[in-house]
C-alpha positions in Angstrom: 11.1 -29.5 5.9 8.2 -27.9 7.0 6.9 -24.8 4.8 3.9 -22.4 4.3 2.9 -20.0 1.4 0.8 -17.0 2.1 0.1 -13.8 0.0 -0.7 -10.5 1.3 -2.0 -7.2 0.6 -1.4 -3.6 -0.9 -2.8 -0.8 1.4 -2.7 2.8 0.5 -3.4 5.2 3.0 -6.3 8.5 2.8 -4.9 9.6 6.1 -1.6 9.6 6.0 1.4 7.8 8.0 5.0 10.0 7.9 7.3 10.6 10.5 8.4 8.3 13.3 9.1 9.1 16.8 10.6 5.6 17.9 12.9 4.6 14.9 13.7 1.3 16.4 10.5 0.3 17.2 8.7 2.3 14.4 6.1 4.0 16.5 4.6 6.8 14.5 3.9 10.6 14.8 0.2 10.2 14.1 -2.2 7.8 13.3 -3.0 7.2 9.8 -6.0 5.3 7.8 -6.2 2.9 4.9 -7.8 1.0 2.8 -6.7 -2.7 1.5 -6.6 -3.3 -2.0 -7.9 -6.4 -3.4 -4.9 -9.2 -3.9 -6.3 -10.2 -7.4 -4.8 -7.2 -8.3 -1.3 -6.6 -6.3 0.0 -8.6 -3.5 3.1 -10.0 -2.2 3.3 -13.8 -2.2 5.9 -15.7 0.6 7.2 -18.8 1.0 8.8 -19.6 4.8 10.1 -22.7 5.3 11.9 -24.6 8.2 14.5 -27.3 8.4 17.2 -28.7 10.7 18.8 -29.2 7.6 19.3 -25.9 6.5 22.6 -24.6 8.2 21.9 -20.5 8.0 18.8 -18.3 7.5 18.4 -17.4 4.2 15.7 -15.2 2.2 15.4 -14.2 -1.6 13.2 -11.4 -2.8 11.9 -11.3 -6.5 14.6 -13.3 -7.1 17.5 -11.9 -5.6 19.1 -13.2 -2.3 19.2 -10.6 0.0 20.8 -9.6 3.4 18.6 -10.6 6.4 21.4 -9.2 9.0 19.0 -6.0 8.8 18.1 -4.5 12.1 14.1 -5.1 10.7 14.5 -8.1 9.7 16.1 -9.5 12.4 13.7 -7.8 15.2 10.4 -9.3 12.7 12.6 -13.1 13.4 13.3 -12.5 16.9 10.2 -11.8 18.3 8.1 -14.5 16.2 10.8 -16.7 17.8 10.2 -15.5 21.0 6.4 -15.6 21.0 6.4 -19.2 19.2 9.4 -20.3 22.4 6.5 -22.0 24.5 4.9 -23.5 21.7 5.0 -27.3 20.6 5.6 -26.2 17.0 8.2 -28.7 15.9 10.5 -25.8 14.0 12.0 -24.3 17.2 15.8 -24.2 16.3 15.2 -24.9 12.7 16.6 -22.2 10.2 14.7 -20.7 8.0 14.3 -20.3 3.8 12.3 -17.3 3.2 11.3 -16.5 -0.8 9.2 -13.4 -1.3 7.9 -11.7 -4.5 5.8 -9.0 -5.5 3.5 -8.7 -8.4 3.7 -5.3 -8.6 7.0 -2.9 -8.8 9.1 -2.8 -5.7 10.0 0.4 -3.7 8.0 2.5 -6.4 5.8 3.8 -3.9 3.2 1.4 -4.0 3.5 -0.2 -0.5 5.6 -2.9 -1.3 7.5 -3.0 2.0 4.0 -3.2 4.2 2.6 -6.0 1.7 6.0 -7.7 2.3 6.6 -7.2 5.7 2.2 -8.0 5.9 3.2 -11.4 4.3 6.5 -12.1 6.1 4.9 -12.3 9.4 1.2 -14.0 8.4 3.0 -16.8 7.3 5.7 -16.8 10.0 2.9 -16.6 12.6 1.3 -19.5 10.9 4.2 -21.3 10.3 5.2 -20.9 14.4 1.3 -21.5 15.3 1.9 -17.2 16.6 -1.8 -17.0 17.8 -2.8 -13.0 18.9 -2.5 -10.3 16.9 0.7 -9.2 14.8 0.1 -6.2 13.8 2.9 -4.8 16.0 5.8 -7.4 14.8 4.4 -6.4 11.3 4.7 -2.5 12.4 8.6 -3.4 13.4 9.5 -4.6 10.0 7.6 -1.7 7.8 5.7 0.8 9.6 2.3 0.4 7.4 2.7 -3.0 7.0 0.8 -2.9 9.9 -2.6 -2.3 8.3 -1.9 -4.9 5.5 -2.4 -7.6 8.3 -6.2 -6.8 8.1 -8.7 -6.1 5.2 -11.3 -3.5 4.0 -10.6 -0.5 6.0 -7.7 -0.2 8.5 -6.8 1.9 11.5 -3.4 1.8 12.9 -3.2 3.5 16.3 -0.7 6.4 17.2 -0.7 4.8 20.8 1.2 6.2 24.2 2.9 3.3 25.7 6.7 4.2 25.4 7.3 -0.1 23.9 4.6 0.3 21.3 2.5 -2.0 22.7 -0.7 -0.1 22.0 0.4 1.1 18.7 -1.8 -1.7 16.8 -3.5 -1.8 13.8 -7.7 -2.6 13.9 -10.1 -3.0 11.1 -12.5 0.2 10.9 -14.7 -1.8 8.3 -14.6 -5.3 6.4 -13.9 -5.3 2.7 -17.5 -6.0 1.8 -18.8 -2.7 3.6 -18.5 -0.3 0.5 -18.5 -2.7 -2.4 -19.1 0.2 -4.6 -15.8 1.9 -4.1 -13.0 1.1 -6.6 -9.7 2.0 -6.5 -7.8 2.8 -10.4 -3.5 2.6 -9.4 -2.1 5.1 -11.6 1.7 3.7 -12.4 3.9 7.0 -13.6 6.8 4.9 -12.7 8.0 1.5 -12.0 11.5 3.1 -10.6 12.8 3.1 -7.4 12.1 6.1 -5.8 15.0 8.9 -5.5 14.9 9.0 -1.6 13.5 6.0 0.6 10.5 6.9 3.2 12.8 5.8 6.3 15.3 8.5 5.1 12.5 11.2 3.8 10.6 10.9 7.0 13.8 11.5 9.3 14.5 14.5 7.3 10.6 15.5 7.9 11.0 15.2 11.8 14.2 16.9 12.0 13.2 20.5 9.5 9.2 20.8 9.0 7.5 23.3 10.9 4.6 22.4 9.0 4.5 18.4 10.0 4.5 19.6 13.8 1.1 21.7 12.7 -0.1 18.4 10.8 0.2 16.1 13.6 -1.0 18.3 16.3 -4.1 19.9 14.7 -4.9 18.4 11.5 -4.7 14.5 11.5 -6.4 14.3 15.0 -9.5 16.0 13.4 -9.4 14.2 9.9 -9.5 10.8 11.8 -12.0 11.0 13.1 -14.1 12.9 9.8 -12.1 9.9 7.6 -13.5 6.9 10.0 -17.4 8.5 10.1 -16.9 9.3 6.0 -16.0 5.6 5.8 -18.9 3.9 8.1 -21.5 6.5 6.2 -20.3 5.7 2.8 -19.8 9.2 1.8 -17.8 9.2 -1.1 -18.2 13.3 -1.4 -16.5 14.2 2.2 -14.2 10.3 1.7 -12.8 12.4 -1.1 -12.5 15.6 -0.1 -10.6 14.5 2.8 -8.4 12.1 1.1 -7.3 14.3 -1.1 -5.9 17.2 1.2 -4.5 14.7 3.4 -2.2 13.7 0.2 -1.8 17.2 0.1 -0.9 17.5 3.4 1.8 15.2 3.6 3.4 16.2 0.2 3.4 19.7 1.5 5.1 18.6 4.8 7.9 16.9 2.3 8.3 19.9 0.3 9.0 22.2 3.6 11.2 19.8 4.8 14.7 20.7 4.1 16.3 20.3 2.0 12.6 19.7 0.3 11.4 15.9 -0.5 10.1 15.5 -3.9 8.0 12.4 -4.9 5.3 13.9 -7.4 6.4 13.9 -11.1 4.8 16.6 -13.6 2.7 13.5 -14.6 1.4 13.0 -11.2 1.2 17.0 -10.8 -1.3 16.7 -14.3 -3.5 13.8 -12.8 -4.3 15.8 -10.0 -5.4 18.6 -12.2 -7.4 16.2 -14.1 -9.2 15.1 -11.2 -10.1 18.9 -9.7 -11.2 19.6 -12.9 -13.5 16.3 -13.7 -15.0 17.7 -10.0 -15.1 20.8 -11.0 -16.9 20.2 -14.3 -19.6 17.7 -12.7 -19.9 19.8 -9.5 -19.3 16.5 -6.9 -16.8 14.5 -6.4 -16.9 12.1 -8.7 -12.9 11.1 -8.1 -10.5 11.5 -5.2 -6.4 11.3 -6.0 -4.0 10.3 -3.0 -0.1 9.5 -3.8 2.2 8.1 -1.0 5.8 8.3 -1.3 6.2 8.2 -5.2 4.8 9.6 -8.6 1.8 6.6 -8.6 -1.7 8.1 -8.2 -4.2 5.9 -6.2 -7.9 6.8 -7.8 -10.6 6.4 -5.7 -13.8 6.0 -7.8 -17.2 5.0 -7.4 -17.9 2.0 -9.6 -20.5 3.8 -11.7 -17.9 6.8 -12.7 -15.0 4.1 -13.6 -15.8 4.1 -17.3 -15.7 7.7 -17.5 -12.9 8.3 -15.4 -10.7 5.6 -17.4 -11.9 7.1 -20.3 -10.3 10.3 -19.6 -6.9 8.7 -18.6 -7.1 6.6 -22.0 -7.5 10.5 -23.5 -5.1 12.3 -21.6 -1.9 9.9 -21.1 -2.6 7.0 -24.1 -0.3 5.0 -23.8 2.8 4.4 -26.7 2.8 0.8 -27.4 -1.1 -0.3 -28.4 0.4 -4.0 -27.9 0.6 -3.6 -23.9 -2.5 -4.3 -21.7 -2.6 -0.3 -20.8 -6.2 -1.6 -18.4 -5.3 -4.5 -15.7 -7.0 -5.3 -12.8 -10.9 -6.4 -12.9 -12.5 -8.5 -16.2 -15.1 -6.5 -17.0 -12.8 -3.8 -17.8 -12.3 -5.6 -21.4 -16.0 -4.9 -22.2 -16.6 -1.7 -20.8 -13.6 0.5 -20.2 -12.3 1.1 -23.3 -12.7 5.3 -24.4 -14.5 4.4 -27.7 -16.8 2.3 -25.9 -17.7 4.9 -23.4 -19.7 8.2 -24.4 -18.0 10.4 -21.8 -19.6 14.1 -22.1 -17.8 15.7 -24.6 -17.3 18.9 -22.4 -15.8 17.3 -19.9 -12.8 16.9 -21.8 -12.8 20.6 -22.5 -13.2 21.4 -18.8 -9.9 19.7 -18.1 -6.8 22.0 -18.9 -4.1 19.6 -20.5 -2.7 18.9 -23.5 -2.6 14.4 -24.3 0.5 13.1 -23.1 1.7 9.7 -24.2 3.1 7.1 -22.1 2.9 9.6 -18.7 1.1 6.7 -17.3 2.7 3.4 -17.7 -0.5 1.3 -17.0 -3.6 1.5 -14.9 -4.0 -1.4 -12.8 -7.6 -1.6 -11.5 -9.0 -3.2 -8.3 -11.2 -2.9 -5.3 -11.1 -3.3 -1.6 -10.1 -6.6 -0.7 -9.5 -9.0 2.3 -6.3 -9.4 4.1 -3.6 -12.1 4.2 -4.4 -15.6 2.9 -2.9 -19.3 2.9 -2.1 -20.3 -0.5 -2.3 -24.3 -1.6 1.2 -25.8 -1.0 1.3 -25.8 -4.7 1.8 -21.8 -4.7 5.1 -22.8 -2.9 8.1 -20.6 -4.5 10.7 -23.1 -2.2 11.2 -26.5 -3.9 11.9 -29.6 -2.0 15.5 -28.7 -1.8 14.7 -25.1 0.5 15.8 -23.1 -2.5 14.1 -20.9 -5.1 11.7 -22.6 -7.6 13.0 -20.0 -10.5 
């Protein structure tokens, strides 16, 4: 048996993916922008391993065997396979053990699909000796799984060519370009969402007026403002523009019809929390996007993250005091707690809502990070047997 662990990465996007004109393929309606959170924090870890002995393909997610006669998975398979067919690689017929889990909930949206997908097809690649990039067999498993092939800051191309071979992902920046930006993930709910992205963005495509408008005349633009914001370090027009582009595409979902709904009334309240922290301070101190579910990505310079937890600590405390309500980064212990920071106390007047305990679950905190990696065989989740370690 030959195997390989790898983990992968989270990305969220500030210039949004949604809508698909090649379903089969997965070839976007516009190009879209990211930024790869740190795997410290949230990452998929997978375990691929190959054996003449093993008799079917086979693949468990967080402990569940699932179904990997999907038309995604199977397209991911066959073209690794095909790539790796001229390769000395000593796995060619072998089937294959796949075991995949998240640290992080799954189908929440939090991008668990492009950190899986991301981590499927890193350690197939290396397991195959797949040399080039595989940003586009990534893209045909989940769309932004794409950018989670790369770190720091990712573009992933809207391309022309009618196969989607120029519809790639690239790295705008590394991860140690804008060390000073963190990133505070808001989790409002660990639930699967209501409606899938596959089946919300179809719906999109078919009924919004309003996403032709966006992906004609607004995202074209905002690329190119996002990508300069990015290389300049300008947190005041980064967050501006990340936060109308979550606009954007949530108000695309609500004029699609029947309407897509992903915000809560708890994600509705952070973002009033965050206009009015701006509001009070007069700059940008915070910027809110939220993909497809009621988690808020904060983006935060590092010098406002005390003040900014603070607030959250105020405003959605959470019920149990037993539970770690802060993850993420160490220092957090020392400095982030709200009695330990002396936030202006009109601040907290400025923002216009009542304390809400346990809207926010946990606040998992993190910064830009690298992309996939090659874990030491002892990270393996596949014992010697091919099957599930636990």
């Amino acid at each position: 048996m030959q195997s390989i662990t790898c983990s992968a990465p989270v990305n969220i996007a500030v210039v949004k993916y949604w809508g698909k004109r090649d379903e089969t393929l997965i070839l976007p309606t516009n190009s879209s922008l990211s930024v790869t959170l740190h795997q410290q924090q949230m990452c998929a870890t997978t375990t691929v391993a190959a054996s003449p002995q093993f008799t079917t393909d086979r693949m468990w997610l967080n402990g569940t065997e699932e179904n990997l006669q999907t038309p995604r998975l199977q397209n991911v398979l066959k073209e690794i396979r095909r790539r790796a067919e001229h390769l000395q690689n000593g796995v060619g017929g072998s089937k294959l053990h796949i075991c995949s889990k998240n640290n992080f909930p799954t189908a929440a949206g939090l991008a668990s699909s492009a950190a899986g997908y991301a981590c499927l097809v890193y350690a197939l690649a290396k397991l195959y000796h797949v040399e080039g990039d595989i940003s586009e067999i990534a893209r045909q498993g989940s769309g932004s799984a794409c950018r989670s092939v790369y770190g720091g800051f990712v573009e992933w191309s809207l391309g022309e060519a009618a196969d989607g071979s120029d519809s790639l992902a690239h790295q705008v920046a590394p991860e140690t370009h804008w060390p000073e930006l963190h990133v505070l993930v808001l989790v409002v709910s660990g639930k699967k969402k209501h409606i899938g992205s596959t089946a919300g963005m179809q719906t999109s495509v078919l009924t919004s007026a309003l996403m032709q408008h966006r992906i004609k005349r607004v995202v074209p633009a905002r690329m190119n403002e996002m990508r300069q914001a990015i290389l300049d370090k300008d947190f005041q027009t980064f967050s501006e523009l990340t936060i109308k582009d979550s606009n954007s595409m949530h108000a695309v979902c609500l004029d699609t019809y029947p309407p897509v709904t992903y915000m809560t009334d708890v994600s509705r309240d952070i973002t009033r929390m965050v206009h009015a922290i701006n509001q009070h301070y007069k700059a940008n101190k915070v910027a809110y996007t939220f993909d497809a579910g009621p988690n808020a990505c904060l983006y935060v310079c590092q010098r406002d993250v005390p003040m900014v937890i603070s607030l959250i600590q105020h405003f959605f405390p959470p019920t149990d005091q037993s539970e770690t309500f802060i993850q993420g980064l160490s220092f957090l212990n020392n400095l982030l707690h709200a009695e330990s920071c002396d936030v202006d106390g009109a601040v907290r007047y400025a923002i216009p809502l009542s304390p809400q305990p346990g809207g926010v679950q946990y606040v998992i905190h993190t910064a830009v990070g690298p992309g996939p990696q090659v874990l030491p065989e002892a990270s393996s989740l596949l014992g010697q047997d091919g099957l599930p370690t636990t």
